[in-house]
C-alpha angles and dihedrals in degrees: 000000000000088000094047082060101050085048093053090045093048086046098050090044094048087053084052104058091043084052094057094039091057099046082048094056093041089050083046102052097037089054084057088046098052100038141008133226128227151149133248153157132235111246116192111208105241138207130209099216113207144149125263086215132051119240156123109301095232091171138014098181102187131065113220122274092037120134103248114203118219109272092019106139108238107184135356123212121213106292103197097078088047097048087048082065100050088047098053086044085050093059098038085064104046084057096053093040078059099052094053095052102050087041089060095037094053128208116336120256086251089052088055092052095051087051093049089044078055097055099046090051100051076047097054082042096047092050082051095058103043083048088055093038095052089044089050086044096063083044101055089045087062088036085249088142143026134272087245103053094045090056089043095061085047095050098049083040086060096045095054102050085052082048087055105041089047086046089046084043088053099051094045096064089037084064091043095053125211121330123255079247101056091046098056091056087046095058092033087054087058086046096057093039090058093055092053094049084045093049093043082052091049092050093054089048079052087054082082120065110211124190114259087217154324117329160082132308100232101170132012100208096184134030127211114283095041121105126238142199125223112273091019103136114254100188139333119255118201106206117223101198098068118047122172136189122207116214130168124232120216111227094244082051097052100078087058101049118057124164108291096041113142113240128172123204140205141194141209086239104067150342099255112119115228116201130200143137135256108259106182144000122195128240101227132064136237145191112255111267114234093242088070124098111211127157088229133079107288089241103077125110111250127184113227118235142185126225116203107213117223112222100357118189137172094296088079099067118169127301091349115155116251138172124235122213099192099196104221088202102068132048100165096164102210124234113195122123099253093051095048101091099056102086090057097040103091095162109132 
């Protein structure tokens, strides 16, 4: 009787562990069904902050690692330079604006009366000399005067009848006013000179460097005193509203993750849960980097993707290790305008 006991006892304990076992496996296998499990690292997006114009660094008004506001001036280069320019473009274009005014207005009344007064003096001198040429000409026939007078009179007869035909040429284009030609370089000439004063304004606004964005002042390249080109890089901004997290994606897993898909994260450095959505996932396959942790063989080919996280804060620092935990259950592909962008963006 004693040994049918211990028999029952040993039977109802070994359906209990299989239970277990089995509810353990099942628990097991439903959780890998429903989610999947990898490693990545934080990546800040980051801009190279630089001037569109070359110059002296006169400021740089922030210490590395401050939290720099959108629109906050970072660093100012040398003006004076600058502002000559925008002088000299300023006068460049007052003097074509003038031009083209006095080329569409035409002479002034005062201008029309000194050419007519001109004209009236090379006729009266012209009158002279055909009087003085007629009179020479009966002399030279009685070789009453020389060869040489007589040419002389012909010839400043001849010069003021040219005198008279240039001055009547004068005042005729004076009365007609500028040509439809003349007018359109003239205005061409204002148009071009206003692009240069605009561009020579750009270049001083240029002259201040403003943050893109939020974020934080990671490097200072350059210190006051040092000259720039245009396009050096001044610092290095890490910007604080987008954070990603790169994971890679193992080819059996592919067919289960698409862009949408909820996924929450986690770091060695709290409890807090961190959600966001897959972004993109790239094309081509890789083999998997050493620097990635995977519970398969390293050799096998992976497919890098980003993870946009949702409400980031200081806790996500760069390059920090994190786990991701991709639910298999929601894709809700968000829609909102920031996000947007993510499924197009493939820049690594």
């Amino acid at each position: 009787m004693k040994r049918k006991a211990i028999i029952i006892v040993l039977l109802f304990a070994a359906i209990a562990i299989g239970g277990y076992v089995y509810h353990y496996d099942h628990a097991k296998k439903e959780a890998s069904s429903s989610a999947l499990l990898y490693y990545g690292n934080v990546e800040l997006r980051r801009v190279n902050m630089s001037f569109r114009v070359g110059g002296r660094v006169a400021e740089i008004l922030a210490e590395e690692g401050e939290v720099l506001a959108k629109g906050q001036v970072f660093a100012r280069l040398d003006r004076e330079p600058l502002d000559v320019e925008v002088a000299a473009a300023q006068a460049a274009r007052d003097q074509a604006a003038a031009t083209l005014e006095k080329t569409v207005n035409g002479p002034r009344r005062q201008e029309l009366e000194e050419a007519r007064a001109q004209v009236e003096e090379y006729k009266a001198t012209l009158v002279q000399a055909e009087t003085e040429l007629a009179r020479n000409r009966g002399l030279f026939s009685k070789n009453a005067v020389s060869q040489s007078g007589y040419e002389t009179t012909l010839f400043q007869r001849d010069v003021a009848k040219a005198r008279l035909a240039r001055a009547e040429s004068i005042i005729n284009l004076l009365e007609e006013g500028a040509r439809k030609e003349d007018v359109e370089i003239a205005r061409a000439a204002l148009a071009q000179a206003d692009a240069a004063l605009k561009k020579a304004k750009i270049a001083a606004a240029d002259a201040e460097l403003v943050a893109p964005n939020d974020g934080i002042l990671l490097t200072r390249v350059v210190e006051p005193g040092a000259m720039t080109t245009a396009g050096q890089t001044v610092a290095t901004l890490s910007l604080r509203d987008v954070v990603w997290v790169y994971i890679f994606v193992e080819e059996p897993d592919l067919g289960k993750i698409a862009q949408g898909t909820r996924v929450e994260i986690r770091t060695d450095s709290s409890d807090k849960v961190y959600t966001g959505h897959v972004g993109y996932i790239s094309p081509e396959a890789e083999f998997t980097p050493k620097t990635v942790e995977t519970p398969n063989l390293r050799t096998n080919l992976v497919y890098r993707t980003r993870v946009v996280v949702e409400a980031p804060d200081d806790g996500l620092r760069q390059g920090a290790p994190v786990d991701v935990k991709v639910l298999l259950d929601s894709r809700n592909v968000p829609t909102t305008a920031e996000t947007a962008g993510d499924y197009a963006d493939d820049r690594f």
